[in-house]
SELUM-361543 format. One record per residue (C-alpha): residue in three letters; x, y, z; residue number from 0. Coordinates in nm, 3 decimals. Each point is the difference from the previous one (the first is absolute). Layout:
   residu         x         y         z   num
      ALA         X         Y         Z   NUM
...
This chain:
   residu         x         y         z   num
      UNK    -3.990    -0.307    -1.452     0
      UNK     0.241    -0.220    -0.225     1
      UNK     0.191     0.370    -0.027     2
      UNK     0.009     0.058     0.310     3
      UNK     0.166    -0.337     0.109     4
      UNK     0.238     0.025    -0.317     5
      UNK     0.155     0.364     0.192     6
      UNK     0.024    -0.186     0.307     7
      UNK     0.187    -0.265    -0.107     8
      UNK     0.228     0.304    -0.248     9
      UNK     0.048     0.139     0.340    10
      UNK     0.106    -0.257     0.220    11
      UNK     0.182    -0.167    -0.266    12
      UNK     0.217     0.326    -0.017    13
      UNK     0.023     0.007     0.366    14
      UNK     0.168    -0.321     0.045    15
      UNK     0.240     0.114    -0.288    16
      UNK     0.093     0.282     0.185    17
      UNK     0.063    -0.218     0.307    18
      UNK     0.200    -0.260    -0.199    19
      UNK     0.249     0.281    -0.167    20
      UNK     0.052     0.112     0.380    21
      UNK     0.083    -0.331     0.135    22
      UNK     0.206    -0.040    -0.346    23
      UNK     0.189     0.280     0.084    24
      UNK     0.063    -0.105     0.381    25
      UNK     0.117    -0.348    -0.097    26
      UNK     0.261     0.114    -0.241    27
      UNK     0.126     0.246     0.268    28
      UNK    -0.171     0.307    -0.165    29
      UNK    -0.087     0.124     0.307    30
      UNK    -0.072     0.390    -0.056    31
      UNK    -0.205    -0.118    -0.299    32
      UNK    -0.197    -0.240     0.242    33
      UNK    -0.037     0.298     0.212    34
      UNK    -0.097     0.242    -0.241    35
      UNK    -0.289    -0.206    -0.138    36
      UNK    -0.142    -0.082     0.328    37
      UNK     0.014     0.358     0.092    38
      UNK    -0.146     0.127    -0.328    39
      UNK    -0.265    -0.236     0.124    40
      UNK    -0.071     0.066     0.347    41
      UNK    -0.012     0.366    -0.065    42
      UNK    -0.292    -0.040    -0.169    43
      UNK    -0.165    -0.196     0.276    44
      UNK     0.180    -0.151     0.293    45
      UNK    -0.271    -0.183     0.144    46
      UNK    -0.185    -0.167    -0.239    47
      UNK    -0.003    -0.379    -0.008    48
      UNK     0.143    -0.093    -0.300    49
      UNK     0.349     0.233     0.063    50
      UNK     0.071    -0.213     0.295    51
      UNK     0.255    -0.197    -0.236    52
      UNK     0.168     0.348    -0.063    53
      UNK     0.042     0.037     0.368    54
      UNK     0.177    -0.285     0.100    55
      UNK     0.223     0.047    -0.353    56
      UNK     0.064     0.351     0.143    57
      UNK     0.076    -0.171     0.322    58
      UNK     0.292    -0.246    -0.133    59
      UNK     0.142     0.209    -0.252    60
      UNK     0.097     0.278     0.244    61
      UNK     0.123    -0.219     0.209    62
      UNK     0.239    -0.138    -0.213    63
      UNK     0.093     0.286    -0.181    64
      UNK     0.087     0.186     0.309    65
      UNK     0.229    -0.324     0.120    66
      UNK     0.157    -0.046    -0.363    67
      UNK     0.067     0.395    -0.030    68
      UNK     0.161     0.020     0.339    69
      UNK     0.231    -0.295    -0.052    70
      UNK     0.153     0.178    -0.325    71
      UNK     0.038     0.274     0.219    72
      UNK     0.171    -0.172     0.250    73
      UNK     0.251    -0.188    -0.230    74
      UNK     0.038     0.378    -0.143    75
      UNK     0.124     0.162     0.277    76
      UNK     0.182    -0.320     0.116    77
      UNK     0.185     0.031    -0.353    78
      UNK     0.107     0.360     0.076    79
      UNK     0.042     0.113    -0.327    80
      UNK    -0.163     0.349     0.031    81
      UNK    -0.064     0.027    -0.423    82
      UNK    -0.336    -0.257     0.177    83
      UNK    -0.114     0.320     0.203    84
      UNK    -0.269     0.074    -0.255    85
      UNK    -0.106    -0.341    -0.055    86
      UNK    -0.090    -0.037     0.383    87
      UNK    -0.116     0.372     0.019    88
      UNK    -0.226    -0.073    -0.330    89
      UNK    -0.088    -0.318     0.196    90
      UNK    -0.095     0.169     0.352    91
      UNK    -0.224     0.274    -0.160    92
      UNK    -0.152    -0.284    -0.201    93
      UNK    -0.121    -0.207     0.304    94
      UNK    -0.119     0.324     0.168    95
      UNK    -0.217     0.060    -0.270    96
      UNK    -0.180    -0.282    -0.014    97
      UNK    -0.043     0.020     0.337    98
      UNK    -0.201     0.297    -0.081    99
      UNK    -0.206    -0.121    -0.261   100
      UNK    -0.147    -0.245     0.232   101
      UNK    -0.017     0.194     0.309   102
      UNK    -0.330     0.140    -0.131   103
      UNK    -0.161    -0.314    -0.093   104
      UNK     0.043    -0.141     0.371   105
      UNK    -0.157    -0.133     0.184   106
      UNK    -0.042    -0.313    -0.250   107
      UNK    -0.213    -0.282     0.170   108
      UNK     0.011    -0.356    -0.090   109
      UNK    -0.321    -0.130     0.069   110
      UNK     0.070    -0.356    -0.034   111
      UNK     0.254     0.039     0.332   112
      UNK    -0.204     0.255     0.170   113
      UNK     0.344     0.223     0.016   114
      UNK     0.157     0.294    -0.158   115
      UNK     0.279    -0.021    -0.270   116
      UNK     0.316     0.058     0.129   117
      UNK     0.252     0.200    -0.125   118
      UNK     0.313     0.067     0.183   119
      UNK     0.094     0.331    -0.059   120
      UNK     0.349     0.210     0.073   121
      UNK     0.122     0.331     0.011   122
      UNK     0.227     0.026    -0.211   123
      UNK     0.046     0.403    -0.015   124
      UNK     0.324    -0.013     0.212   125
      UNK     0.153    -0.260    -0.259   126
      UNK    -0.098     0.211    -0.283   127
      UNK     0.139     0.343     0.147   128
      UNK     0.365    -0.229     0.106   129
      UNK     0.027    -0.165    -0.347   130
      UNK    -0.065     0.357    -0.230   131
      UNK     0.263     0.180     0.233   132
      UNK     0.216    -0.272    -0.085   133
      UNK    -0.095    -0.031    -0.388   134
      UNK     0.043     0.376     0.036   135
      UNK     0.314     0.033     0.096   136
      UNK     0.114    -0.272    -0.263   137
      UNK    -0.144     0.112    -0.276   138
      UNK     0.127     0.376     0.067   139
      UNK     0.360    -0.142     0.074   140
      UNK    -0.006    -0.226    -0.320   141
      UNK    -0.162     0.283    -0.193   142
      UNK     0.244     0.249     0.097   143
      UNK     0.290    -0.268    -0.069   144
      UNK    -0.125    -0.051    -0.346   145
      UNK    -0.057     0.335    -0.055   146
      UNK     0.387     0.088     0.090   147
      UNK     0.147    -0.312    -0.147   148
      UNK    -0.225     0.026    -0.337   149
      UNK     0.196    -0.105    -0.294   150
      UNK    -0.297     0.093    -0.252   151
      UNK    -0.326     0.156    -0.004   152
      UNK    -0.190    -0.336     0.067   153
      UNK     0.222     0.008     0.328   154
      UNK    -0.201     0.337     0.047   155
      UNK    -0.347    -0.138    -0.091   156
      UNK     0.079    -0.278     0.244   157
      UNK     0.045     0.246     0.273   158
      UNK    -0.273     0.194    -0.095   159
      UNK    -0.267    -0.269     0.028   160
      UNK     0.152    -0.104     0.358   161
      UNK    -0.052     0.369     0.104   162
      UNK    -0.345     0.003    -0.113   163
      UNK    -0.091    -0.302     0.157   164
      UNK     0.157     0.130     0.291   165
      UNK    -0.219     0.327    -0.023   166
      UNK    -0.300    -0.189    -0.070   167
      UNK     0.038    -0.224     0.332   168
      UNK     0.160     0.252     0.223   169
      UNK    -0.061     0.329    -0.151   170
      UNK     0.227     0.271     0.160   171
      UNK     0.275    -0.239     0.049   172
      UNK     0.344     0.177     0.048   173
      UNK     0.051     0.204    -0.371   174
      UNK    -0.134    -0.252    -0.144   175
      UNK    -0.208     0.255    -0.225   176
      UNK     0.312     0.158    -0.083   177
      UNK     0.182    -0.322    -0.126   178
      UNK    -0.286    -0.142    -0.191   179
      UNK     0.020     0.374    -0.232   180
      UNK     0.371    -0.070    -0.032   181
      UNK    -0.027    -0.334    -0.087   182
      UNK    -0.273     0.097    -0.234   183
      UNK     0.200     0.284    -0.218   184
      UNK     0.320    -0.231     0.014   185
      UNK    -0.212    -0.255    -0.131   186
      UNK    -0.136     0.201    -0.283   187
      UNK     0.084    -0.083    -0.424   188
      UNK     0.028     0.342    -0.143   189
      UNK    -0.099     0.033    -0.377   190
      UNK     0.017     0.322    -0.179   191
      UNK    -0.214     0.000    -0.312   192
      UNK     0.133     0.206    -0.368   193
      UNK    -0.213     0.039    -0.292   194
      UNK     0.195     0.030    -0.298   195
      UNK    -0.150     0.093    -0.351   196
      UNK     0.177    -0.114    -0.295   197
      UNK    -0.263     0.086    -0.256   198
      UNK    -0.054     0.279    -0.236   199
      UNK    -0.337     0.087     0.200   200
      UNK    -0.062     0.182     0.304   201
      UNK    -0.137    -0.198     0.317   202
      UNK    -0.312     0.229     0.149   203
      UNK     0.101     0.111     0.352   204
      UNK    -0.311    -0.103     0.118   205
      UNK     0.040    -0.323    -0.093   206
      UNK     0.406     0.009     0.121   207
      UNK    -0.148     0.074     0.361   208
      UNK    -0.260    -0.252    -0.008   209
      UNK     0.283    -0.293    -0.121   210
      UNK     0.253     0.095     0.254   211
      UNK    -0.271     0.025     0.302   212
      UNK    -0.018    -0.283     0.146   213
      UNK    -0.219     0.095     0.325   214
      UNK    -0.258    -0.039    -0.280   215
      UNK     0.117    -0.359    -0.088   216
      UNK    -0.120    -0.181     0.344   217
      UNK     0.299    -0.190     0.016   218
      UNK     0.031    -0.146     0.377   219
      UNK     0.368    -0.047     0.055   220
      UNK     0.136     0.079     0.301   221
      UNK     0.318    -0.062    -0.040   222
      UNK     0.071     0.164    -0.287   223
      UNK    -0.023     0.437    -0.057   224
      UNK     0.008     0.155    -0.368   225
      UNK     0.109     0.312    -0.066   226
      UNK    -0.035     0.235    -0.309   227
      UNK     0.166     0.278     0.110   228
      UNK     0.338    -0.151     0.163   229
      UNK     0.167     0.121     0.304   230
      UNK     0.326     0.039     0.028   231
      UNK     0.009    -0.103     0.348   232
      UNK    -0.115    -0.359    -0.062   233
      UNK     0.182    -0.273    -0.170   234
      UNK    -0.214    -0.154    -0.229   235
      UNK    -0.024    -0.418    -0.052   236
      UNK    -0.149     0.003    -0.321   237
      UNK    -0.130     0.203    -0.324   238
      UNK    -0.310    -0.054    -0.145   239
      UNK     0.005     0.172    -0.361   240
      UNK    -0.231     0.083    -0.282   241
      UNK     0.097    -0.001    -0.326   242
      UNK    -0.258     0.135    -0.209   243
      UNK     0.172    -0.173    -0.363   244
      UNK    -0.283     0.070    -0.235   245
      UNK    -0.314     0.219    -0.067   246
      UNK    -0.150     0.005    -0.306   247
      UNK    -0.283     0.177    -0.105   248
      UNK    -0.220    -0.031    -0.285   249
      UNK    -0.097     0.270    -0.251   250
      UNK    -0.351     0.088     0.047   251
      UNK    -0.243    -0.178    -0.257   252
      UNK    -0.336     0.054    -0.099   253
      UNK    -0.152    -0.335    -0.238   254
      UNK    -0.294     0.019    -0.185   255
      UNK    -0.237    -0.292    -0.075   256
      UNK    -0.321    -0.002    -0.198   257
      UNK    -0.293    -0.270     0.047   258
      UNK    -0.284     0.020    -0.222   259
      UNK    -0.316    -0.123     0.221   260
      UNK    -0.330    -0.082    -0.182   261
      UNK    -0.304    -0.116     0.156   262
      UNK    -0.369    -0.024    -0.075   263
      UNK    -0.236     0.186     0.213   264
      UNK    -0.372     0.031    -0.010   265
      UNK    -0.125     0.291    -0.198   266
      UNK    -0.395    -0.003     0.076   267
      UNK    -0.229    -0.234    -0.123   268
      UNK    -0.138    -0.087    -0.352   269
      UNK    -0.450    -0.107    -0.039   270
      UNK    -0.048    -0.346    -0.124   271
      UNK    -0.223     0.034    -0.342   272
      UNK    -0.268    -0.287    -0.095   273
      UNK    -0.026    -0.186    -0.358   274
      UNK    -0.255     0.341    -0.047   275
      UNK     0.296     0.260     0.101   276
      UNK    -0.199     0.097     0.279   277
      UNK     0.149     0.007     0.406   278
      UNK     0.004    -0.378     0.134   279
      UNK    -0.208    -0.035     0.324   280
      UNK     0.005    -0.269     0.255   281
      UNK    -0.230    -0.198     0.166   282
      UNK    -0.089     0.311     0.228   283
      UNK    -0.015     0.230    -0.320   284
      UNK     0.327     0.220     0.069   285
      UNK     0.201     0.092    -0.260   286
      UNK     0.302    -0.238    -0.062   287
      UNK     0.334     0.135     0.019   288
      UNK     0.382    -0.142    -0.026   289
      UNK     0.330     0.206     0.152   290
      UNK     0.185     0.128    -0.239   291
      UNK     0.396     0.019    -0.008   292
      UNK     0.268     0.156    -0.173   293
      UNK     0.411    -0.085     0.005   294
      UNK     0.191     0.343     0.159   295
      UNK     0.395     0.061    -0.072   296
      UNK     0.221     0.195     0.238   297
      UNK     0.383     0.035    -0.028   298
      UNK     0.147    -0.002     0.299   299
      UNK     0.370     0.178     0.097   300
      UNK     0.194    -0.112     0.281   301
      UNK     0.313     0.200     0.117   302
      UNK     0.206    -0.135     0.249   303
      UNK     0.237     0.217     0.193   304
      UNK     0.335    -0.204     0.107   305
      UNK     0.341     0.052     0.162   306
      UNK     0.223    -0.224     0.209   307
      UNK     0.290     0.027     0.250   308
      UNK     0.227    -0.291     0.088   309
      UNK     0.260     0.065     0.301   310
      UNK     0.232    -0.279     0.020   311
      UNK     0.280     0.071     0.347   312
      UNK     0.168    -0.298     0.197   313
      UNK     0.023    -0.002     0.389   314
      UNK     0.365    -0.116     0.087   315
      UNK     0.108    -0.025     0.409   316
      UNK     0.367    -0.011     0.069   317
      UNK     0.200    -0.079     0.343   318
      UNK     0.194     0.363     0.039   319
      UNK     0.209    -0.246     0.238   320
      UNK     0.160    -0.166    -0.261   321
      UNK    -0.127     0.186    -0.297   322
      UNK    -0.155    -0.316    -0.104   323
      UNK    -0.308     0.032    -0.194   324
      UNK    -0.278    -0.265     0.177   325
      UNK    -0.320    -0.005    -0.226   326
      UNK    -0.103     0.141    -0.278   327
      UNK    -0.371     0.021    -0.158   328
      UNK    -0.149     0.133    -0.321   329
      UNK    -0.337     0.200     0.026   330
      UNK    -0.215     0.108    -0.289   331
      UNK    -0.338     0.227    -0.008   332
      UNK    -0.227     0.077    -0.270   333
      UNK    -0.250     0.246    -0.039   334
      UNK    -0.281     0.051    -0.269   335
      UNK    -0.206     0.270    -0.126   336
      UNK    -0.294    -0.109    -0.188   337
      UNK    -0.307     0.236    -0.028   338
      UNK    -0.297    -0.087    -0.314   339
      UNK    -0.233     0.252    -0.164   340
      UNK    -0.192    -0.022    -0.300   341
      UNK    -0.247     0.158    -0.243   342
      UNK    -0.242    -0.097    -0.273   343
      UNK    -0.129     0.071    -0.340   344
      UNK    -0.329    -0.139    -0.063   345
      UNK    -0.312    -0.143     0.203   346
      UNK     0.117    -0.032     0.333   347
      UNK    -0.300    -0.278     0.056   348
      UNK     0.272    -0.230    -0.148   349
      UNK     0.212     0.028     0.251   350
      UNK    -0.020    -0.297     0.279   351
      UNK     0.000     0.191     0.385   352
      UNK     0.410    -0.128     0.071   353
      UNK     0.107     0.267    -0.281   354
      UNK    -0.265     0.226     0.028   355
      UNK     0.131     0.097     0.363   356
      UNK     0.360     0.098    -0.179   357
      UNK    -0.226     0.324    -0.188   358
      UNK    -0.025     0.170     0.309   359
      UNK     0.385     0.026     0.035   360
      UNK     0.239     0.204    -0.093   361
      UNK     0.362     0.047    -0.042   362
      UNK     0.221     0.100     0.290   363
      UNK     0.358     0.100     0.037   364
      UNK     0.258    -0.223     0.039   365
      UNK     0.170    -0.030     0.360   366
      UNK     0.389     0.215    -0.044   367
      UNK     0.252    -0.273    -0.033   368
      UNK     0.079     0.089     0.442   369
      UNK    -0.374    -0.114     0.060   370
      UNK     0.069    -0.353    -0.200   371
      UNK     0.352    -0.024     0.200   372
      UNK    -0.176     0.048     0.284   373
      UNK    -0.289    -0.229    -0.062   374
      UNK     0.235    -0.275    -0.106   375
      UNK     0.196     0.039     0.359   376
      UNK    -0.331    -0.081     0.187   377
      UNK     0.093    -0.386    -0.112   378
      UNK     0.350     0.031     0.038   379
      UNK    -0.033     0.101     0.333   380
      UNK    -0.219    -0.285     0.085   381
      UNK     0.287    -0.220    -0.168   382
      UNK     0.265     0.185     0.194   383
      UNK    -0.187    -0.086     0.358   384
      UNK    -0.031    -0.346    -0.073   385
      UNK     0.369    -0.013    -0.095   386
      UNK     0.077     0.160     0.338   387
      UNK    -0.186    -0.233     0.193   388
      UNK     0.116    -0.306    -0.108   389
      UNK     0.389     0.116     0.024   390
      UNK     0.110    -0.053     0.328   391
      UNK     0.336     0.168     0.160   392
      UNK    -0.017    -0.238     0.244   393
């Protein structure tokens, strides 16, 4: 029972919160807040008692909303300026939205009055389809201006996301699809990419291709497009290079270590003798016996196999408008081969279970000096992507 009265109380206490966060909100002029709380609420059950609150919060915040939003649209269009046409086209869809959330809910009674909640509603479709023909036709004419006029490539971006809006809202409009792609490849940084090796070693192609493919990379920047293999038709912004400066690879090593292991290890059992010499019995009359142990030696040989490869390159970007060079970052990568084996001389018993797991290896070849290149590049290209990301052209 006493649980049972304690998630009453949980529930209406958390009831009346609700209702005090929407009047909150409708006080401070919140209004779609206040609405979206009481609708939230009354979708999940219009006519129960306790949502009546909701109803009449529903009730005043339209109301005012609608009445504030209209009077900033009317000082809008009294203003003239037509950059506003997407503030009161933003503003128009908004209110017909809302409208449609609560058309559903309706009708909402107020049982207290014995009436219906009113809510004045408007068509506003013909206001909607005036104001995007008129946000159309300025955004295409300023687009188009900017796009003429441009002075630089954010000039071009700037036209580029008034075109898209414009397709977004009005798809179709005029060639505005067209534009936008123009806009878009005007817009562009171009960055051709060279790998340059000034070591004594020879960079794997594999791992060449894999460094200068940056599909692979998942770098999301639109405005920018790298190319490894330049054109000669496009005029590039920047160069990205590569400088491998180092690679240095270690002579292949095999060390030898010897442990000696001893340990003492039961070895049967030995009879206990009596003050006669005869077997010792217990109180049950079996014989008496002890374990017996003896100490065991083993020398154990561990090889390790090991070989390196360091690659040490910097990543330098330079403006190929002024030949100015922008950034420039070292990158390092190291790789290790490591590979343990081992064998004994002695009682193996001695041996604790870490080393005796070595025994049943053997030695293996050790990767060309390509293969450690190569394995060493896996890092650097992780190093190389992060570099790329964080530089921005922009």
């Amino acid at each position: 029972m006493k649980k049972s009265l304690l998630i009453m109380t949980l529930l209406i206490l958390a009831a009346c919160g609700g209702v005090k966060k929407t009047q909150e909100a409708l006080n401070s002029g919140n209004y779609t807040t206040a609405m979206n709380k009481a609708i939230k609420e009354l979708s999940d059950n219009k006519t129960k008692k306790g949502h009546q609150q909701y109803v009449i919060l529903l009730e005043e915040a339209f109301a005012k909303n609608k009445q504030r939003e209209l009077e900033r649209i009317s000082f809008l269009e009294k203003d003239g300026n037509p950059a506003n046409l997407e503030t009161i086209y933003r503003t128009y869809l908004q209110l017909k939205k809302m409208q449609n959330r609560i058309r559903p809910l309706l009708p909402l009674p107020v049982y207290d009055e014995d009436r219906e909640a009113a809510f004045n509603f408007k068509n506003y479709d013909s206001k909607i389809l005036d104001t995007k023909a008129e946000l159309s036709e300025y955004l295409y004419v300023n687009a188009t201006d900017l796009l003429k006029n441009a002075r630089n490539k954010y000039d071009f971006r700037k036209a580029y996301d008034d075109y898209k809006y414009l397709n977004d809202i009005n798809p179709g409009y005029g060639n505005t699809a067209a534009k936008m792609e123009e806009a878009y490849q005007k817009g562009l940084d171009y960055v051709k990419i060279e790998l340059k090796n000034d070591t004594q070693q020879i960079i794997p192609e594999r791992l060449e291709e894999e460094l200068l493919d940056f599909n692979s990379y998942g770098i999301d920047n639109f405005w920018t497009q790298f190319h490894t293999n330049p054109l000669e038709s496009v005029k590039y912004d920047y160069a990205m290079n590569l400088d491998f400066r180092e690679i240095n690879i270690s002579p292949e090593q095999t060390n030898e270590k010897q442990i000696i292991k001893e340990k003492e290890i039961r070895d049967g059992y030995d009879y206990v003798l009596d003050a006669n010499g005869n077997v010792a019995k217990d109180s049950l009359g079996n014989d008496i016996k002890v374990e017996r142990f003896k100490k065991v030696r083993c020398s154990f040989y561990q090889f390790t196999q090991f070989k390196s490869a360091q690659i040490g390159a910097r990543v330098s970007f330079t403006d190929l408008q002024n030949g100015q060079e922008i950034n420039s970052y070292p990158i390092s990568s190291e790789f290790v081969f490591e590979h343990i084996y081992a064998n004994y001389d002695g009682d193996r018993r001695a041996l604790d279970n870490d080393l005796i797991a070595f025994l049943d290896l053997a030695a293996v070849s050790f990767p060309s000096n390509e293969q450690m290149v190569y394995d060493a590049g896996e890092d650097l290209k992780a190093r190389l992507k992060n570099v790329v990301r964080k530089h921005s052209f922009n």
